[in-house]
N, C-alpha and C positions, 0 to 999 in steps of 0.2 A: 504494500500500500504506500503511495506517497500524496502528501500533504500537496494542496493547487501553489505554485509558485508566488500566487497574487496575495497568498496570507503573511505579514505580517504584522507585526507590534506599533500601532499606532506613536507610540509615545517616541521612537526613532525617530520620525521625520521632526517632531516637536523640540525632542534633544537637539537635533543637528541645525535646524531651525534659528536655536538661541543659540547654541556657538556662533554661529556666522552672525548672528545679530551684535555679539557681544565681541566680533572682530576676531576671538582666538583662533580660528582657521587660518590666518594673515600672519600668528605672531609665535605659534606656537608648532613643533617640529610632527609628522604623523605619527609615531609613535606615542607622545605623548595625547594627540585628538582623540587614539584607536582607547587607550585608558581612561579619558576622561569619559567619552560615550560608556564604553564597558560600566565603568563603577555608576556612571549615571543613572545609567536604566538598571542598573540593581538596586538601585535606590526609590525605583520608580515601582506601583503594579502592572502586569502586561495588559494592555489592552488589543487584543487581537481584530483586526479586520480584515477584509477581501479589498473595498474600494475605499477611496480619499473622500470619496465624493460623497458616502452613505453618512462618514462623520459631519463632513461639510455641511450636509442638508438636515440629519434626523437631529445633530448634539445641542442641548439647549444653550444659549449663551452663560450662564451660570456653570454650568459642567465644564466649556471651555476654558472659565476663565481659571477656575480649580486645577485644571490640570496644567493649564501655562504658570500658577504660582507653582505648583508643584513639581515642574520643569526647571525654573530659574534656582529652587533651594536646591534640587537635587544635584544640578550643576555647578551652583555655588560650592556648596561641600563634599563634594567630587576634584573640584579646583584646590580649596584649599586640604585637602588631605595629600594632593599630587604636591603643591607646590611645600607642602613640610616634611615629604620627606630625606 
């Protein structure tokens, strides 16, 4: 059995999203991006989907905003556990 290729973790593109928002893809080496996503979204719950667009349309504005604060902590202290040690 294998899983449709079109499945996965919402919260990825969200991660990836605010790094580039926050410019670290510019300043920071890919090894160091590949660890801060990793510990990121272990930080995060998974949110599985198939399409962008089902999130885009069905998620309520209040859900969104929950999981973009909860993107920004989990990358924050993702960041500073990277940069201490």
């Amino acid at each position: 059995m294998k899983l449709d290729d079109d499945i996965h973790n919402y919260y990825e593109k969200l991660v990836l999203d605010h790094i580039i928002a926050l410019g670290l893809d510019q300043e920071k080496d890919p090894e160091y991006l590949a660890d801060l996503c990793c510990i990121s979204l272990n930080l995060l719950p998974p949110r599985y989907i198939r399409y962008e667009v089902d999130m885009a349309f069905y998620m309520p504005q209040s859900e969104r905003f929950e999981m973009s604060m909860k993107v920004k902590e989990a990358v924050a202290r993702a960041c500073s556990f990277l940069d201490n040690q």
